[in-house]
N, C-alpha and C positions, 0 to 999 in steps of 0.2 A: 504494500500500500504506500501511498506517496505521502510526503509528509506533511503536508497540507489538503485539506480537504474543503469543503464550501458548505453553508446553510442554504438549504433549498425548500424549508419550510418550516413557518412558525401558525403555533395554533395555540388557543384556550377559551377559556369556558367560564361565564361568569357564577357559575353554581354548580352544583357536584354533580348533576343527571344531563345536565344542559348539552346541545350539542359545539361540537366543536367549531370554531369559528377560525377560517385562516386568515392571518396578517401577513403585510409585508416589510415589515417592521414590530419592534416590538421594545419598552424600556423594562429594564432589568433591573430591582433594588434587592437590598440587603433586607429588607421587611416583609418585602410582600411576590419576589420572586419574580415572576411576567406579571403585570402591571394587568394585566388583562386575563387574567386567569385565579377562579377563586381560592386556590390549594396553597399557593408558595406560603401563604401568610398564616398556616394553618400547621405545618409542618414544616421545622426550621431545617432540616436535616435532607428532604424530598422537596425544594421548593419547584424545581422543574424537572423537566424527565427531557429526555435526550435519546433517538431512536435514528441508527445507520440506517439509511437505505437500503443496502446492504443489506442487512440481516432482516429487514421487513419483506427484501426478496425472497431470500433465502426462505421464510416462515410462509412467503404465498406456495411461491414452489412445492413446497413440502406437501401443502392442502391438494394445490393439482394434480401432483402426481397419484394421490388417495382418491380423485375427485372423477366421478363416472362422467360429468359435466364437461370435462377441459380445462382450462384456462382458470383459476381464481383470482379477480383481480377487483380487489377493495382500495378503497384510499389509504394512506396513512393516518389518517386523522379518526379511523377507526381503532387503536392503537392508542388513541386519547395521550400521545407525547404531544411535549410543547415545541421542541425541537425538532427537525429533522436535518441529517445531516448527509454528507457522499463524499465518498471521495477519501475517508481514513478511517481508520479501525478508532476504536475506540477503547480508553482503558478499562480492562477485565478486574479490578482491585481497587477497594478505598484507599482513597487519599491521591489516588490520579489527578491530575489537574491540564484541564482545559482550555482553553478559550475559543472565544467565538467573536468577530469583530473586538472591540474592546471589553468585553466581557471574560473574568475570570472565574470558573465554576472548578469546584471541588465535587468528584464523585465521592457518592456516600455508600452506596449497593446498587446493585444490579434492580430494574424495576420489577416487581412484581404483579405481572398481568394479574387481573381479575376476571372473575367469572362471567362479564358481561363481554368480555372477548368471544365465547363461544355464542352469546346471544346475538352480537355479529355475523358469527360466521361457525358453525360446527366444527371441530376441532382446531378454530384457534388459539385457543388457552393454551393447547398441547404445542401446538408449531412452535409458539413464542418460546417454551422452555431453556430447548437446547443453545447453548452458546452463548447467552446473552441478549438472546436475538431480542426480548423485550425493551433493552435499550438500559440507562445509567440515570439514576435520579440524582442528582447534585445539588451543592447549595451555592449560596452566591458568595464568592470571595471580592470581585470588583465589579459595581454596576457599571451601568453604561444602555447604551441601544445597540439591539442590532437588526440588521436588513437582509431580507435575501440579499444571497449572493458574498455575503462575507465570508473571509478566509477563518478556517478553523483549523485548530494546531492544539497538537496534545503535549503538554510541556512537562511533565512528568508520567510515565507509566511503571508503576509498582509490578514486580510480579505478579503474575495473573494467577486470580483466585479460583477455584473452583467452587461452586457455591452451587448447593443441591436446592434448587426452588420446590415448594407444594405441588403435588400433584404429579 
């Protein structure tokens, strides 16, 4: 993977059922997370969540290849991250540390899909499992804005944890 990657999508949700809403920008604080999203400010530790392309490929694939259908092809924003990102791996280990335009985020754990992934889509709860593919919940180390299209650069990666999710 290259050692810069790009944001290719920002989303949130002004309450916890709501649907996802995409920006093209978005301000990032130490309080309240995406500015635009009801969660950052609710949990200090998970204020945004951060989901590769990549691995959201990786988790559709998996459903098609099971799938008598064809093709499975959902948004990202089904996934309910605030981030989306392409272009670079992402660290697998707390205390990695990222950035995204001027923004500096600290991974805390790997996200933890929820149940309402498979009321999406039937076994997407399961897809997301393996690797990460659920994406990195982080907290905010330096606010700022960011836009599509900014550069994202992983500036610490810890060795990579293995971490057994539910389910």
């Amino acid at each position: 993977m290259p050692k810069t990657g790009r944001l290719v999508g920002i989303a949130g949700r002004e309450k916890r059922l709501a649907p996802m809403v995409e920006l093209t920008r978005g301000r990032i604080n130490r309080e309240a997370g995406l500015e635009d999203d009801h969660k950052g400010a609710k949990f200090k530790l998970r204020q945004i969540t951060v989901l590769a392309l990549e691995q959201w490929q990786d988790a559709l694939a998996e459903l098609s290849a099971q799938s008598e259908d064809g093709d499975v092809l959902l948004p990202w924003t089904v996934r309910r991250a605030n981030l989306l990102v392409e272009g670079i791996a992402l660290p697998r280990a707390r205390g990695g540390i990222v950035r995204i335009g001027p923004v500096k985020l600290e991974v805390t754990y790997p996200t933890q899909p929820c149940r309402r992934m498979d009321k999406a889509y039937p076994g997407l709860l399961k897809a997301l499992h393996p690797d990460w593919r659920g994406g990195i919940t982080i907290r905010v180390m330096e606010p700022g804005e960011v836009r599509i299209g900014d550069d994202v650069e992983v500036l610490l990666r810890p060795p990579e944890k293995t971490i057994r999710l539910p389910g």
